[in-house]
KEKEGU-488910 format. One record per residue: x, y, z of N, C-alpha, C in turn; residue in one letter. Coordinates in nm, 3 decimals, padded with zeros to 5 digits. Layout:
<rs>
+---------+---------+---------+---------+----------+---------+---------+---------+---------+------+
:  n.east : n.north :    n.up : ca.east : ca.north :   ca.up :  c.east : c.north :    c.up : rest :
+---------+---------+---------+---------+----------+---------+---------+---------+---------+------+
:       X :       Y :       Z :       X :        Y :       Z :       X :       Y :       Z :    a :
...
+---------+---------+---------+---------+----------+---------+---------+---------+---------+------+
</rs>
This chain:
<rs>
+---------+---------+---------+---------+----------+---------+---------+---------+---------+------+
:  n.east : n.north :    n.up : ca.east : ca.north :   ca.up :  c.east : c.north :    c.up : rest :
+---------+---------+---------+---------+----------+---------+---------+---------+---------+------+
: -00.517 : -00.076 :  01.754 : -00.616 :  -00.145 :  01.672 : -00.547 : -00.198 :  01.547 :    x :
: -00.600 : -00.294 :  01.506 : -00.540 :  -00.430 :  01.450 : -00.660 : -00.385 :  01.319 :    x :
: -00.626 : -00.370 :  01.187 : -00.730 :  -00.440 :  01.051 : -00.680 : -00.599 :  01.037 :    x :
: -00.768 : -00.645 :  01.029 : -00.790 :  -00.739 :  00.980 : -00.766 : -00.789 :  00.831 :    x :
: -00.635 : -00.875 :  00.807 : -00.608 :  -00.895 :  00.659 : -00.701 : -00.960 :  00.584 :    x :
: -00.806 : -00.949 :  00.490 : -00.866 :  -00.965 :  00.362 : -00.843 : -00.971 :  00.280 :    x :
: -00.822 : -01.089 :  00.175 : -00.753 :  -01.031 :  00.060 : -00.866 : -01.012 : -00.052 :    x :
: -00.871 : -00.905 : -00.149 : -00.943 :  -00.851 : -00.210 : -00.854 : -00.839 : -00.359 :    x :
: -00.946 : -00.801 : -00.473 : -00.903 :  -00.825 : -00.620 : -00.895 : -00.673 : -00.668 :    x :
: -00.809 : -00.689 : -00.763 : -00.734 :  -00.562 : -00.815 : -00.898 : -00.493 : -00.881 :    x :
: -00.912 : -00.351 : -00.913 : -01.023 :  -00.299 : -00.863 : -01.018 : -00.189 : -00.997 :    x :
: -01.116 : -00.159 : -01.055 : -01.082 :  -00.010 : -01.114 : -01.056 :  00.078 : -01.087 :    x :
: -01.051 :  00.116 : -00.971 : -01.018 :   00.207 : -00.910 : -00.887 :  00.259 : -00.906 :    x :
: -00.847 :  00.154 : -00.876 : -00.692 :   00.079 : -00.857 : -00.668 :  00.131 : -01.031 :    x :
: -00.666 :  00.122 : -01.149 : -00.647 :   00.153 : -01.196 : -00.651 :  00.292 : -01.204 :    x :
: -00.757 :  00.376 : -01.199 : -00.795 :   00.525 : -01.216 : -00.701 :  00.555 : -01.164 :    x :
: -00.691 :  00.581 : -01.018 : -00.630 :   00.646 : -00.917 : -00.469 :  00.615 : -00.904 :    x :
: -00.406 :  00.483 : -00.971 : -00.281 :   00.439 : -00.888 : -00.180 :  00.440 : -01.057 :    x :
: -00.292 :  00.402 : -01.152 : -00.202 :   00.363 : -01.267 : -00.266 :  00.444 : -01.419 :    x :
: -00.313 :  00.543 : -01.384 : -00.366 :   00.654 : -01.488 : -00.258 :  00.666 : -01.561 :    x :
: -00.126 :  00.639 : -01.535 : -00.056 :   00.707 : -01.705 :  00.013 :  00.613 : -01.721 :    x :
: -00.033 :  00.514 : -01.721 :  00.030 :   00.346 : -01.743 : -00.063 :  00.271 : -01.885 :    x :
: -00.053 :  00.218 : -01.939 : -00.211 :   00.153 : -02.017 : -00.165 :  00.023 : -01.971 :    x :
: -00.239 : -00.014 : -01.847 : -00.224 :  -00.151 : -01.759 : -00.327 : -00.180 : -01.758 :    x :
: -00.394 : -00.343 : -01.725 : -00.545 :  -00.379 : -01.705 : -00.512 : -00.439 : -01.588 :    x :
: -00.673 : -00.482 : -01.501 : -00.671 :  -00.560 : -01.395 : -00.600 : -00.683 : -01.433 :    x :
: -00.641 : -00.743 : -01.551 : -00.493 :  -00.824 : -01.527 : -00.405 : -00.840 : -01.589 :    x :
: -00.305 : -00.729 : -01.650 : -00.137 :  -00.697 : -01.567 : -00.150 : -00.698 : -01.452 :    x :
: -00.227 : -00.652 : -01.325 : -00.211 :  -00.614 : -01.206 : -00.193 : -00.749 : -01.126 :    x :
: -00.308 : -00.796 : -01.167 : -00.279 :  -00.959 : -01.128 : -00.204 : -01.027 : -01.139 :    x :
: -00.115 : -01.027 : -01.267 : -00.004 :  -01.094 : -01.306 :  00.081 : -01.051 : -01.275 :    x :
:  00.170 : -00.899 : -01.236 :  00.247 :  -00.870 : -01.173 :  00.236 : -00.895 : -01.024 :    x :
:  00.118 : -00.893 : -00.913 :  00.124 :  -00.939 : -00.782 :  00.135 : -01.075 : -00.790 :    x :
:  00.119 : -01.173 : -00.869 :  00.116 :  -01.277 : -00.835 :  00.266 : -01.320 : -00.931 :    x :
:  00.313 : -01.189 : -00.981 :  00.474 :  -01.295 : -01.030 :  00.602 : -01.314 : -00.874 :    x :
:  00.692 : -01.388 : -00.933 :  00.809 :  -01.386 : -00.875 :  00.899 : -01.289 : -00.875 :    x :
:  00.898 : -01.187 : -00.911 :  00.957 :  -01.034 : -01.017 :  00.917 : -00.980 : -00.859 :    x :
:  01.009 : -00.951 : -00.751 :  00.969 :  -00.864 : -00.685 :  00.985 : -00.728 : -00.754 :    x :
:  01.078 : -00.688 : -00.857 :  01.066 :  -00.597 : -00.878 :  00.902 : -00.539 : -00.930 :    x :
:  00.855 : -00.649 : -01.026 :  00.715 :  -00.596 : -01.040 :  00.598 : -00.569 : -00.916 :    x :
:  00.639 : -00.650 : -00.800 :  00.543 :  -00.614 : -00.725 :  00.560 : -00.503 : -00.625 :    x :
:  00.716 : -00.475 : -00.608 :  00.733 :  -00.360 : -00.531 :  00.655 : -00.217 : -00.614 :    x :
:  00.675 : -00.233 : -00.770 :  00.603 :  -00.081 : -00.870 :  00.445 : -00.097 : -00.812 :    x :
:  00.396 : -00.209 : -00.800 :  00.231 :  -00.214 : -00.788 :  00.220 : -00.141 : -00.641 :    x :
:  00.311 : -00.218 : -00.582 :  00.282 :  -00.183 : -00.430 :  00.304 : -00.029 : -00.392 :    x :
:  00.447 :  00.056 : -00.455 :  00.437 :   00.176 : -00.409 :  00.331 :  00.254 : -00.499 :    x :
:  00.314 :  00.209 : -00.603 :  00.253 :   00.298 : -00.710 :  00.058 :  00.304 : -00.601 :    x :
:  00.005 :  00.204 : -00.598 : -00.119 :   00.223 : -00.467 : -00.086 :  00.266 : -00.360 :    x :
:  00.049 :  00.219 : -00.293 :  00.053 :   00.320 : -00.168 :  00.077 :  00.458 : -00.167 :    x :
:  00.095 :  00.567 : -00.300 :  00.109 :   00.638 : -00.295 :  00.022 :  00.716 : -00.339 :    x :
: -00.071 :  00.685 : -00.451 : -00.182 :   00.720 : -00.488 : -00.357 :  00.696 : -00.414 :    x :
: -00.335 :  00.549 : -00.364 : -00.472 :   00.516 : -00.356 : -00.527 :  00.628 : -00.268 :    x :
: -00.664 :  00.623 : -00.293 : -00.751 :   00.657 : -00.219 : -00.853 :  00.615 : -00.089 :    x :
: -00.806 :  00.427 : -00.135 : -00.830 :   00.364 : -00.073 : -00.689 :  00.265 : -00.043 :    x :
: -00.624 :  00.351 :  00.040 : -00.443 :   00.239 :  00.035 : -00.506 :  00.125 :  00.115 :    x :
: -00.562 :  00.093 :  00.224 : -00.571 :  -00.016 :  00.344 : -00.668 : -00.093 :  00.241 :    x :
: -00.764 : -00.104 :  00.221 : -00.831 :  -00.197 :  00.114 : -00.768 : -00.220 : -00.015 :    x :
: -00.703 : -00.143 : -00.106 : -00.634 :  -00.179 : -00.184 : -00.514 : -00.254 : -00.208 :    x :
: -00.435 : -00.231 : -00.111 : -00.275 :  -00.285 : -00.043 : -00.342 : -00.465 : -00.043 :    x :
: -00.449 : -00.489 : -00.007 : -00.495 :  -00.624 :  00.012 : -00.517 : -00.670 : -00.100 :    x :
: -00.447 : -00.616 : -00.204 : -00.449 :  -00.716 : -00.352 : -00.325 : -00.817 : -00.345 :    x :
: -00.241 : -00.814 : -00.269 : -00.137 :  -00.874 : -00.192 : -00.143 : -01.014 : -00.143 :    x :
: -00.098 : -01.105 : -00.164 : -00.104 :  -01.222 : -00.032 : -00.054 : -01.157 :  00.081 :    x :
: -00.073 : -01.201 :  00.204 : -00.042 :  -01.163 :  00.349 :  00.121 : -01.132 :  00.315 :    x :
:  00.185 : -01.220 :  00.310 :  00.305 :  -01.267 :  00.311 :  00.395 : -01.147 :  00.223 :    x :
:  00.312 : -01.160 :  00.126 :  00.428 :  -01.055 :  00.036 :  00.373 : -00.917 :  00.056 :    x :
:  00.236 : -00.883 :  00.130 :  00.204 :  -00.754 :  00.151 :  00.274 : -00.690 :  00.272 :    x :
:  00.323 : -00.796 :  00.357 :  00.397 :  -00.774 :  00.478 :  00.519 : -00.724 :  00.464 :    x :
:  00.595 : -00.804 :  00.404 :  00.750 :  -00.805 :  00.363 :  00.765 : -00.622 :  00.234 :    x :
:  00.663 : -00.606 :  00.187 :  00.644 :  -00.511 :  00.097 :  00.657 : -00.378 :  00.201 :    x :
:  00.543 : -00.419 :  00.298 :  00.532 :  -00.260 :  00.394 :  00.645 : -00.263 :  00.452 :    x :
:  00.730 : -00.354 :  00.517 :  00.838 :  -00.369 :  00.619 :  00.981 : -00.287 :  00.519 :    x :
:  00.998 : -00.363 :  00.375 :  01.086 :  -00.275 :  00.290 :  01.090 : -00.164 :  00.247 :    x :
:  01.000 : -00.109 :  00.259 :  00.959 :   00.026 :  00.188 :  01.011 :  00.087 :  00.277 :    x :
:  01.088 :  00.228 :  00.170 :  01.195 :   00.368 :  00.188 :  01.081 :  00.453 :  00.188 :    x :
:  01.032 :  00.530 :  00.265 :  00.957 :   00.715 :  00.238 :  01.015 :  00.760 :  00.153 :    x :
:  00.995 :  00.791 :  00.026 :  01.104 :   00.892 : -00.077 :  01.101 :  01.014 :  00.005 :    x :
:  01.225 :  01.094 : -00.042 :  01.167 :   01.214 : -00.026 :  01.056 :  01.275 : -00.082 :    x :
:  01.029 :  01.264 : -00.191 :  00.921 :   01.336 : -00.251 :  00.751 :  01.340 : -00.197 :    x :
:  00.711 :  01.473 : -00.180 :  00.621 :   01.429 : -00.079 :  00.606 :  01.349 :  00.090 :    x :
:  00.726 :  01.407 :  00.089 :  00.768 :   01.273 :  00.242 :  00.697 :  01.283 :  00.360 :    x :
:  00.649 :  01.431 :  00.386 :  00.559 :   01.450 :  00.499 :  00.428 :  01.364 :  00.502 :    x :
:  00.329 :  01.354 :  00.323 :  00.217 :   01.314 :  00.359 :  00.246 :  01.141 :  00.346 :    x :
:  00.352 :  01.093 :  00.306 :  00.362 :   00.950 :  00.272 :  00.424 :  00.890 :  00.390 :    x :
:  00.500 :  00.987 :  00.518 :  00.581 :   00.948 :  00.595 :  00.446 :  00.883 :  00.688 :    x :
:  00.338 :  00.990 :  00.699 :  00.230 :   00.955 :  00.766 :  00.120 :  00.835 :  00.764 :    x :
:  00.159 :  00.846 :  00.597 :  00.092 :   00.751 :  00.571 :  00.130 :  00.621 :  00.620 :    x :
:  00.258 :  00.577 :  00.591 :  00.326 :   00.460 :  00.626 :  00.323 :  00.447 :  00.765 :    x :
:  00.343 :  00.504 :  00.869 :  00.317 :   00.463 :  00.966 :  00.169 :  00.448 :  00.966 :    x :
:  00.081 :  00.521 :  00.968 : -00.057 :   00.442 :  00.989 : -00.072 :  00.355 :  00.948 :    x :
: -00.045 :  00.265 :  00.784 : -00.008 :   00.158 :  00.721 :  00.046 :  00.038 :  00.871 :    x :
:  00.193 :  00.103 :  00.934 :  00.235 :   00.016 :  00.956 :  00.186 : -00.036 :  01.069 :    x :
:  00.130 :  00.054 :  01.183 : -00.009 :   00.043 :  01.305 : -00.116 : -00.038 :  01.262 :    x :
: -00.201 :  00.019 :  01.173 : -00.289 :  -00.066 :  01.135 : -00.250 : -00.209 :  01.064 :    x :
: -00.191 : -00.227 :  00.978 : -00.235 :  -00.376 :  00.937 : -00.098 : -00.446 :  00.991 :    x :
:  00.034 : -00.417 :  01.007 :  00.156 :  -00.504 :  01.127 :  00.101 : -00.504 :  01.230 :    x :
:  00.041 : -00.387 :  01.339 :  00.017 :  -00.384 :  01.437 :  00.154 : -00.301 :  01.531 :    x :
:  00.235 : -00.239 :  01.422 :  00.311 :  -00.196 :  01.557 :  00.325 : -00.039 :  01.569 :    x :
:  00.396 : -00.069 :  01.697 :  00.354 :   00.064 :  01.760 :  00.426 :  00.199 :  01.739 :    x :
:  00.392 :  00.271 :  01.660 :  00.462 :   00.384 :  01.602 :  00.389 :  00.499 :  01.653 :    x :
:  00.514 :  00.620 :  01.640 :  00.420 :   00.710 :  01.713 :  00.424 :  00.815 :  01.586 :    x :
:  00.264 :  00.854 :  01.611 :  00.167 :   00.943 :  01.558 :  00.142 :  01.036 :  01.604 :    x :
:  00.183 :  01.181 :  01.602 :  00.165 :   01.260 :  01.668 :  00.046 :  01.349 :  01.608 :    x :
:  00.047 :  01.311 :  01.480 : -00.066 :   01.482 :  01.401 : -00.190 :  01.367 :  01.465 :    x :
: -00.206 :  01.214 :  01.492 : -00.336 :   01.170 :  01.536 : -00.389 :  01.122 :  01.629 :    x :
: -00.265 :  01.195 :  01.783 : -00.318 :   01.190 :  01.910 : -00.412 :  01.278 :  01.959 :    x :
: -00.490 :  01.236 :  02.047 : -00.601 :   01.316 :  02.108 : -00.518 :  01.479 :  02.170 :    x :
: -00.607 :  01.563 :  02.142 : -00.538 :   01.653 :  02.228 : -00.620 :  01.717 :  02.297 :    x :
: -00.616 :  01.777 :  02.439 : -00.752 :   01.852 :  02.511 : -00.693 :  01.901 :  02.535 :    x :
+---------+---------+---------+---------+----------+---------+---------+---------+---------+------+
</rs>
């Protein structure tokens, strides 16, 4: 199963949850996803993929293009690597579409 890309606007939430010890507004957030500074958009991008609560709706503050190239570059730190390793692959199933294997979310009988 395939999500469907939407693109959606930087969110308070997105603040609470991703950038609590930052003093950033929705738009810094905007202005860093929409600069040329990959370095600024890679901080936005891991800083929600690691926090959000909502990563798959949030990650869509992204154009397609650079939200793609963002998930495809991204390292698992070690830190926390078990719950982020998981994460990223479901990330990369759901919105690339490819096929990674998931073992903690196969059926089991």
């Amino acid at each position: 199963m395939i999500i469907k890309y939407s693109k959606t606007k930087p969110n308070s939430d997105i603040l609470k949850h991703c950038f609590w010890e930052y003093k950033l507004t929705l738009q810094d957030i905007e202005e860093y996803i929409n600069s040329n500074d990959i370095r600024l958009k890679k901080f936005v991008f891991e800083k929600i993929f690691c926090n959000s609560h909502n990563v798959l709706n949030d990650l869509m503050i992204f154009d397609k293009d650079s939200l793609f190239k963002l998930i495809k570059s991204y390292n698992v730190p070690n830190f926390n690597h078990t719950f982020l390793d998981l994460r990223y692959r479901i990330v990369k199933h759901l919105l690339l579409g490819e096929d990674v294997k998931i073992p903690e979310l196969k059926w089991k009988l």
